[in-house]
ZALO-708684 format. One record per residue: residue number from 1; z negated, y negated, x of N, C-alpha, C, CB in turn. Coordinates in steps of 0.001 Angstrom, whole numbers. Glycine has a CB too. Layout:
REM residues N
SITE   i    n_pz    n_py    n_px   ca_pz   ca_py   ca_px    c_pz    c_py    c_px   cb_pz   cb_py   cb_px
SITE NUM       Z       Y       X       Z       Y       X       Z       Y       X       Z       Y       X
...
//
This chain:
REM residues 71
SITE   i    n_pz    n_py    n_px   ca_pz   ca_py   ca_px    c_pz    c_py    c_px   cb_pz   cb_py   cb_px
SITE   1 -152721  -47237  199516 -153303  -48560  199465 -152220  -49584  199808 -154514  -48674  200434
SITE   2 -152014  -50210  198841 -151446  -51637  199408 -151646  -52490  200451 -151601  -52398  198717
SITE   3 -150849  -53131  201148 -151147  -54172  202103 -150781  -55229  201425 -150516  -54106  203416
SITE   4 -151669  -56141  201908 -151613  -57295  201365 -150126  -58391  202156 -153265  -57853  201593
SITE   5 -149691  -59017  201858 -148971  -60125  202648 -149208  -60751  203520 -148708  -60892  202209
SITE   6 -148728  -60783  204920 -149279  -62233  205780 -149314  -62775  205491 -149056  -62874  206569
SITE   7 -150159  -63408  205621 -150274  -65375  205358 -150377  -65947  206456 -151630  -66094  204537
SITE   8 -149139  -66572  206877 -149523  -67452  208579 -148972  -68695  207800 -148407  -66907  210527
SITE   9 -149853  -69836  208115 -149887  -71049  208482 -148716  -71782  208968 -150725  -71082  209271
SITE  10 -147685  -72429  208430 -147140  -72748  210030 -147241  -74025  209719 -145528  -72235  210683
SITE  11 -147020  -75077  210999 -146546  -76313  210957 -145433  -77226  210323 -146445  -76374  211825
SITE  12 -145292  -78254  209172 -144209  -78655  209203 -143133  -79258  210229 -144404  -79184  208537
SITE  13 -142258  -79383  209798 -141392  -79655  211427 -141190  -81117  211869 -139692  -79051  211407
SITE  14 -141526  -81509  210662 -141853  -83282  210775 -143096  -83787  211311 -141886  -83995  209361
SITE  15 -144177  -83101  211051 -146042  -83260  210878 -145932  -82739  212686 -147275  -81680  209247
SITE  16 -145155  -81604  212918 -144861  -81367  214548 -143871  -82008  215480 -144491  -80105  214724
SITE  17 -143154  -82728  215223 -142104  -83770  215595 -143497  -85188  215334 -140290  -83738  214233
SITE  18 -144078  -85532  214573 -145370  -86614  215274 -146004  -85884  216065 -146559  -87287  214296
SITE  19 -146938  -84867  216097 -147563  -84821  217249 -147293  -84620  218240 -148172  -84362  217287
SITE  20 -145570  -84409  219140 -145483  -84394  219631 -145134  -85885  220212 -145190  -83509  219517
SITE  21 -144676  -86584  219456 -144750  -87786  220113 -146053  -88382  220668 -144248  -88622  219298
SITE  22 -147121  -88086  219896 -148662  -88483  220622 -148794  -88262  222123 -149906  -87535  219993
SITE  23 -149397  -88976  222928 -150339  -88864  224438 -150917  -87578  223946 -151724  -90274  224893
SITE  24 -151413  -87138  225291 -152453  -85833  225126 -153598  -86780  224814 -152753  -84658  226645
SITE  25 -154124  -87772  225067 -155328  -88716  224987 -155397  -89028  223405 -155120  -90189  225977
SITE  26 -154274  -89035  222760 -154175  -89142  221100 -154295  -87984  220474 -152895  -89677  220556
SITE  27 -153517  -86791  220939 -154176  -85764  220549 -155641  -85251  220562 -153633  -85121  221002
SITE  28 -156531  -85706  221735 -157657  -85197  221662 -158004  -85516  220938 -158336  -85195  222325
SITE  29 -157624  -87280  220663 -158825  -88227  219647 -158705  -87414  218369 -158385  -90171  219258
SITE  30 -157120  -87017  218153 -157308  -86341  216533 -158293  -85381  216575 -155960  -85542  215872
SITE  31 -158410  -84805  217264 -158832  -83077  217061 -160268  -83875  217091 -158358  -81486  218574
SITE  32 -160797  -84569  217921 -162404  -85159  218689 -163025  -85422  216367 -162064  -87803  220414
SITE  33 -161694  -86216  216445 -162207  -87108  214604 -161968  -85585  213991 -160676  -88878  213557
SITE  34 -161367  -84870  214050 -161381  -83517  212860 -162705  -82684  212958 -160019  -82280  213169
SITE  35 -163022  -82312  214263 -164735  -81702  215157 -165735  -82489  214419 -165019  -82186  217205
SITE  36 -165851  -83982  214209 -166972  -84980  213926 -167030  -84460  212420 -166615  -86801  214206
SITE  37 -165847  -84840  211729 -165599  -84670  210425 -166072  -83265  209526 -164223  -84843  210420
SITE  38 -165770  -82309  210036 -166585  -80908  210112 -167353  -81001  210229 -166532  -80039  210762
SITE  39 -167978  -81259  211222 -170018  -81730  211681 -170496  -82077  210193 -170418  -83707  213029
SITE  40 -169744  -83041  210231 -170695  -84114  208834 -170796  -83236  207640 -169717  -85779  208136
SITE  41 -169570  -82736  207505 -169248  -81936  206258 -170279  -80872  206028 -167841  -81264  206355
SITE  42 -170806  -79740  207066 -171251  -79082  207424 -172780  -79346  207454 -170610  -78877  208265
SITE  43 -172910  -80361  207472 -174166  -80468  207896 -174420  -81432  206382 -174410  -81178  209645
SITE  44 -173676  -82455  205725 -174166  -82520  204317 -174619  -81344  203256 -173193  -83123  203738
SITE  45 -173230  -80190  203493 -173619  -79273  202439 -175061  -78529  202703 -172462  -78208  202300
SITE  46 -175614  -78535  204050 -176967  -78309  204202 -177836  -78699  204081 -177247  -78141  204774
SITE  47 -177604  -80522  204067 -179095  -80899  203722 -178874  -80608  202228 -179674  -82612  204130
SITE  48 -177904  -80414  201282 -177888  -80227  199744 -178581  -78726  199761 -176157  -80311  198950
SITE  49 -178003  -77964  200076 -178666  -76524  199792 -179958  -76007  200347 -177792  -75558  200215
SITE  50 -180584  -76914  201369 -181512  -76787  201933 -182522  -78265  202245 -180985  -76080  202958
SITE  51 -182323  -78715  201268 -183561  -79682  201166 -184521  -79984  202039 -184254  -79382  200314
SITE  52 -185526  -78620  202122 -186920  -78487  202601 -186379  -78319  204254 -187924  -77008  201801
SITE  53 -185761  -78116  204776 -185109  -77857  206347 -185384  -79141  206977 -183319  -77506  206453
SITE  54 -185798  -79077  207961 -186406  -80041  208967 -184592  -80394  209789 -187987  -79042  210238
SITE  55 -184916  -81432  210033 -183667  -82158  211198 -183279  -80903  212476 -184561  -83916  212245
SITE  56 -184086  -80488  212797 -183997  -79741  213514 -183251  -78054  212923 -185313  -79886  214004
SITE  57 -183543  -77935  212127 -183444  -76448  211757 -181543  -76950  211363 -184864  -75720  210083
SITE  58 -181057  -78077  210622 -179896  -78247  210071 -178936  -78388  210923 -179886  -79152  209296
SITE  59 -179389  -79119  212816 -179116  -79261  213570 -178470  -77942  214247 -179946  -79877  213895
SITE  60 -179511  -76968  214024 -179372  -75611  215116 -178157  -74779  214420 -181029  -74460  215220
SITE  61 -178672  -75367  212800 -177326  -73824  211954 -175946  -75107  212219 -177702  -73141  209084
SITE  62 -175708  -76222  211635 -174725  -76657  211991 -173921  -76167  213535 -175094  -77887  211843
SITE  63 -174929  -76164  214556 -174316  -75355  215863 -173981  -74295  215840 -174967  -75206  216837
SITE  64 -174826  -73315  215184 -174544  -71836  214724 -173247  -72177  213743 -176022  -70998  213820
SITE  65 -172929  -72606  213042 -171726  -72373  212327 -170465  -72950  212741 -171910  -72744  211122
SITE  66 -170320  -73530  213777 -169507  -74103  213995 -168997  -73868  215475 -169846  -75192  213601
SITE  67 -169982  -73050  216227 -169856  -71969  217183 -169745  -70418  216448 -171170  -72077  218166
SITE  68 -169020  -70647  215286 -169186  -68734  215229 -170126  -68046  215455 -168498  -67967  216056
SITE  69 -171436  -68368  216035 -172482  -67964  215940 -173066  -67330  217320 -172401  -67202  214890
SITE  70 -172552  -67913  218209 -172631  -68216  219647 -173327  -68758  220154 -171936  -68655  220093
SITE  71 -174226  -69666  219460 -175168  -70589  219676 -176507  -70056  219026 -174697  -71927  219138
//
């Protein structure tokens, strides 16, 4: 059987040379706006695929999915 290739991610060295210039207080805000941004995302493609779902039910899986399923 073949193995497939890693695939790691890395940072550019420029895109990491800004964030390091950021406050830790600027960093959170990014990450705080990327968390919100997900939410929304997450929770549009549900009211699309799930229409009939009450506020509540879109509420609980958005938590479930975004906790890994911890919630």
């Amino acid at each position: 059987m073949r193995r497939r290739p890693l695939n790691v991610e890395l940072m550019d060295d420029a895109m990491a040379d800004v964030l390091r210039a950021k406050s830790p207080a600027e960093r959170l805000a990014i990450a705080n706006g990327m968390w919100r941004s997900a939410r929304r995302m997450i929770e549009a493609i549900l009211r699309a695929e799930q229409p009939d779902w009450s506020a509540d039910q879109i509420r609980r899986e958005v938590a479930r999915r975004m906790s890994h399923g911890a919630v």
